[in-house]
N, C-alpha and C positions, 0 to 999 in steps of 0.2 A: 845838784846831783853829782854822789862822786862816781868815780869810772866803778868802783866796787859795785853799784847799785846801777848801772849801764847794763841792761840785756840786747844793744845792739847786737845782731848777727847770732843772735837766740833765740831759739824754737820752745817756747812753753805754751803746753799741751792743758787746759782747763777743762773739767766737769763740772756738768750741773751747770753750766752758762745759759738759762732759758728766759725766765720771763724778767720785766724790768724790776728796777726796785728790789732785787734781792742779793745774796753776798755775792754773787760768783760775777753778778753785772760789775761790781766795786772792782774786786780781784783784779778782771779782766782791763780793767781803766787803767788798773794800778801799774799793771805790767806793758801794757801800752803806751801808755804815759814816760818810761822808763826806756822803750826803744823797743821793745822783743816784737818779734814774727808771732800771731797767737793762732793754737790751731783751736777751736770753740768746740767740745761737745756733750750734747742734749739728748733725752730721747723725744721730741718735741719738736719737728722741724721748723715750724715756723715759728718758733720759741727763738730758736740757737742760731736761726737764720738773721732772725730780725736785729739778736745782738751783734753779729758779724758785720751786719748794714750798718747800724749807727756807728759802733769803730772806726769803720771804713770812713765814712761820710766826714768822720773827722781827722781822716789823715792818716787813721794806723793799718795796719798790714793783718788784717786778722780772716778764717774760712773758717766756714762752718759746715760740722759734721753729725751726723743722726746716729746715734748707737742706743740700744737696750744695752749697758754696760753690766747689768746683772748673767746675763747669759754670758757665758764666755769666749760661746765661740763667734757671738755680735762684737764683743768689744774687740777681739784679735782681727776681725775683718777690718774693722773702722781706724784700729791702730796700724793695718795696713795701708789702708787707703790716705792717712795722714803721712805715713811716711814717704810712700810713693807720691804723693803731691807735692811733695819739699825737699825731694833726694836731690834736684839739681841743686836746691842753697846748702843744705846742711847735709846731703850726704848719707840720710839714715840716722842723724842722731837728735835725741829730742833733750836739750839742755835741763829740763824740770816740770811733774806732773804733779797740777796742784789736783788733788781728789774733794771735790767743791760738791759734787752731787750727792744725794740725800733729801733728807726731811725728816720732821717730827710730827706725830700724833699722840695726844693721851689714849692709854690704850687700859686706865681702872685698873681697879686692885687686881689682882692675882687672883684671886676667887673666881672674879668674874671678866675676866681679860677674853676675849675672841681669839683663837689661835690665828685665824687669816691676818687679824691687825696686828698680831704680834708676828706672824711671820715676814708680813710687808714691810716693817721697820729693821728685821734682816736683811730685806732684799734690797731695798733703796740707798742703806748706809754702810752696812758692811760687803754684802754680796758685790755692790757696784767698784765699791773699792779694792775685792781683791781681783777680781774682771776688771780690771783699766791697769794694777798692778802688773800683773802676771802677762798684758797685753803687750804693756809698751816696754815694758823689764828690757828688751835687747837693745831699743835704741835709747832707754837712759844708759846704758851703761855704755856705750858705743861714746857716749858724751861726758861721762863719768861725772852727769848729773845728779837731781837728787828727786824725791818725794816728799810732799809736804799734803797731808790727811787731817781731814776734820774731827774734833772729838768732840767733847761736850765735859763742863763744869758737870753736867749729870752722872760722869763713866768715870769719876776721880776718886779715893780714895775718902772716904766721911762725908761724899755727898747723901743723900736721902731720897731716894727717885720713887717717891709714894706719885703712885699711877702713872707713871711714866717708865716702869720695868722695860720696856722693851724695848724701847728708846734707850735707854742707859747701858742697858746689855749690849745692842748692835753697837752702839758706842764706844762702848768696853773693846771690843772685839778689835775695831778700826785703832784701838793704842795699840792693844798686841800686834796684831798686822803689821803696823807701822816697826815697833821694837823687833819681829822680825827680820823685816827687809832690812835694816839698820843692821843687825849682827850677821845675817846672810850675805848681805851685797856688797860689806865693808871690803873687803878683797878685791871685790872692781873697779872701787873708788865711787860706789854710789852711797848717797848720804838720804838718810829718813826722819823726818819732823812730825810735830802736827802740833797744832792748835787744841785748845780748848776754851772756847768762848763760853758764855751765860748768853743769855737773852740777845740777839741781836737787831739793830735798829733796819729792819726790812720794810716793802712794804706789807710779807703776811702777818710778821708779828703785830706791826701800827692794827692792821685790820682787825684785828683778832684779838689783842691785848690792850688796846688804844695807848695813846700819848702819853702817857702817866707814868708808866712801868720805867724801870730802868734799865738801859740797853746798854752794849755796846757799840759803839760807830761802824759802819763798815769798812770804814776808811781806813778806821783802827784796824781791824782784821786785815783787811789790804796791807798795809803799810809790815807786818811783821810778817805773812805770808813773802812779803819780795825779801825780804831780809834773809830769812831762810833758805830761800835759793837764790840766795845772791853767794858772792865771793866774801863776804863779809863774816860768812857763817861755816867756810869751806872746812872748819874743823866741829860742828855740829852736828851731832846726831842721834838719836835715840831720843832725841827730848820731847818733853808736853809743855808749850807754853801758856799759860793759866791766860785766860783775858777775862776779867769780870768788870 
């Protein structure tokens, strides 16, 4: 590990850290594994709690937090409550906010799409991401860290999102969000990423897709999410990196 990839005496803040076997469990390893302070949060308590425990149990420095991150003024509370738990080490500043929470559902053609399923795939993907954005905004920039937001292979430019509109659109939305904070924030010295993965190797998708499919690792996704908020990237910003 070089010191560029060292998050000792760094505060990164994770969404969507709930149940086992899915990305944000990896993430949270990755940046663990790497030395950082993690603050975990879930709307899920014994989800977010249980990942704080196993952390812990192996030595890393990780709490866990409960927020509805779609509501705004839950995630302003919870990004309170994270900094005021850590102002003695870091003072109010949160070094990098991976925005890991989400999900996917098929939600059928257009014809016949459900508006509630299509509006919950706004609410879990893009809604939560600009409610955790807009939450923690003071203390990354107090750190003149960064953001790094999940896309999808599906919200990219000649993919094809037959029945999966709505999914692709909240999608779509979390690159702009991101390309925003990236040309608004650049002035503070705060920097904005994101991902774009295909398939990932979880445990929902194994359940739901079986063994056969072709995934990404999560490791993989781990391993470029630390990169991004690392020092290593401290001139990146505004990009989408493809992982298929």
């Amino acid at each position: 590990m070089t010191d560029s990839l060292d998050f000792s005496g760094k505060l990164i803040v994770i969404t969507g850290v709930g149940r086992a076997g899915q990305v944000g469990e990896a993430v949270a390893l990755a940046f663990a594994q790497r030395g950082a302070t993690l603050a975990l949060l879930d709307v899920q308590p014994a989800e977010v709690e249980a990942r704080a425990a196993w952390l812990t149990a192996q030595g890393f420095i990780a709490s866990a937090h409960v927020a509805n991150l779609a509501d705004a003024d839950a995630a302003k509370a919870s990004a309170d409550q994270v900094v005021q738990h850590t102002q003695a080490q870091f003072g109010g500043q949160v070094h990098a906010v991976i925005c890991a929470a989400g999900g996917f559902e098929m939600t059928g053609p257009i014809s016949e799409a459900d508006p509630a399923a299509w509006h919950k795939q706004f609410m879990i993907n893009l809604e939560t991401a600009f409610g955790t954005t807009r939450a923690f905004l003071p203390a990354v920039r107090a750190a003149k860290g960064s953001f790094v937001y999940f896309g999808s292979v599906a919200a990219l430019p000649g993919s094809a999102p037959k029945s999966i509109a709505a999914y692709a659109a909240a999608k779509s939305g979390v690159l702009t969000l991101m390309r925003a904070v990236a040309a608004e924030e650049k002035p503070h010295g705060v920097r904005a990423n994101a991902v774009a993965p295909a398939s990932i190797r979880t445990a929902t998708n194994l359940s739901s897709m079986g063994d056969k499919s072709e995934y990404v690792d999560r490791e993989s996704v781990a391993d470029v999410i630390t990169f991004l908020a690392s020092a290593l990237a401290r001139n990146v910003s505004g990009q989408v990196i493809t992982l298929a």
